[in-house]
C-alpha positions, 0 to 999 in steps of 0.5 A: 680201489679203496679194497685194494690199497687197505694194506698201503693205508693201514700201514701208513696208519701205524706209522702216521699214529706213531709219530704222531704219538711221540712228536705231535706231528707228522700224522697227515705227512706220512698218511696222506702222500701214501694214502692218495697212491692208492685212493682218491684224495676226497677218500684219503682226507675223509679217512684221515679225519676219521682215524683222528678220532683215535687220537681224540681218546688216546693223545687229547685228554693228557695233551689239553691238561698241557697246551696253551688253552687261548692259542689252541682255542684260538687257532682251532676256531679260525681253523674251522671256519676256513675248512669249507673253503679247502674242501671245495678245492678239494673237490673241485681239483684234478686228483692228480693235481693234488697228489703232486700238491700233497708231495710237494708240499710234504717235502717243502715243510720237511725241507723247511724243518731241516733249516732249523728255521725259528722265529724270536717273536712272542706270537699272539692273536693275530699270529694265531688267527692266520696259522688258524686259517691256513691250517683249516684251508690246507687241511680241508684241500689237501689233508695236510693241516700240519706243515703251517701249524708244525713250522710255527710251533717248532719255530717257537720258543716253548717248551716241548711239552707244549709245543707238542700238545699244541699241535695234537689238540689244534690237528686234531680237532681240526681234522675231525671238522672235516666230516661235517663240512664234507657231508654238506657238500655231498662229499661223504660217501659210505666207501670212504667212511668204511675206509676210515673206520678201518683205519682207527685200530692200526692209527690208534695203535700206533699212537699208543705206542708213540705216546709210550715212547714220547720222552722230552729228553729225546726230542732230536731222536723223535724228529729225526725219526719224524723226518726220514718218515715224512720224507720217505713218505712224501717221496713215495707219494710222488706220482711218478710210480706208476701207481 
């Protein structure tokens, strides 16, 4: 199976990488509706996290000289923390329960988004330590450790640029922890990984482009495209197809 849906992955690469390169999010929204069609979730998380390693070379770098260092740090630590817990939801859970989960809550952040929801509040440490937990336990049981993170970032009152490179960093890093908590609980098999691996040229491809496009002057154009994206993506994912 893992065969046969490498054309619908790889192509839910290309497109996750590339908004993910200009916008800073929406990797995991666009992959994993897409991804889990085709395989089982425990594959399609355990690619995913494989093809962050992309963007650990190609987005990180410039993205960790512009983010704000004592959120990421800590929101990146209380998001690891709580990524075992997730993952054993994730193996614990009927695949087709959370293929509906992965859509539906896809679709409940694109909704949320749209609103042009936004909070007044300076956030601080104990804003960041539950955005940190929630990203972790959604991450680890669903693949999808952007909708919190995303809603709190764009919700924000920083600038673009940083608001961007919080999330690369933060999502980033955080799905790379999924490799080693997966390994220890004997969820990693060599299928997935070879899933994964395939994964990282038409991600890290699409991610160079996307950060070639990235233009802060243009920052309604991107999310515009971000959003039909995520939409089409976590409307496909749907399982009501037949697939």
């Amino acid at each position: 199976m893992v065969i046969d849906g490498f054309w619908w992955m790889a192509m839910a690469s290309v497109l996750a990488g590339t908004v993910y390169g200009f916008a800073g999010f929406g990797a995991a929204l666009i992959f994993m509706p897409i991804a889990v069609m085709v395989v089982d979730p425990v594959v399609a998380v355990t690619a995913l996290s494989v093809s962050a390693l992309s963007s650990f070379v190609t987005l990180v770098p410039q993205a960790w000289r512009e983010a704000d260092k004592r959120a990421v740090l800590t929101m990146l630590g209380t998001a690891i923390a709580f990524v075992p817990l997730g993952i054993w939801l994730l193996r614990t859970t009927d695949p087709t329960v959370l293929r509906w989960s992965v859509s539906i809550l896809a679709l409940a952040t694109l909704v949320i988004l749209l609103t042009g929801w936004r909070y007044r509040q300076t956030p601080g440490t104990p804003a960041w330590l539950g955005v940190g937990a929630g990203v972790g336990f959604l991450g680890g049981a669903t693949g999808l450790n952007g909708p919190i993170l995303i809603l709190f970032q764009l919700g924000g009152q920083d600038e673009i640029a940083r608001t961007r490179a919080n999330t690369i960093v933060v999502l980033t890093c955080s799905g790379l922890a999924y490799l080693p908590f997966l390994a220890l609980q004997g969820a990693l098999t060599q299928s997935s990984l070879i899933a994964g691996a395939a994964q990282l040229i038409p991600y890290g491809a699409g991610a160079l482009v996307g950060r070639q496009l990235f233009n802060p002057g243009k920052t309604g154009l991107y999310r515009t495209i971000a959003y039909i994206m995520i939409g089409a993506a976590a409307f496909l994912g749907l399982p009501i197809w037949g697939t």
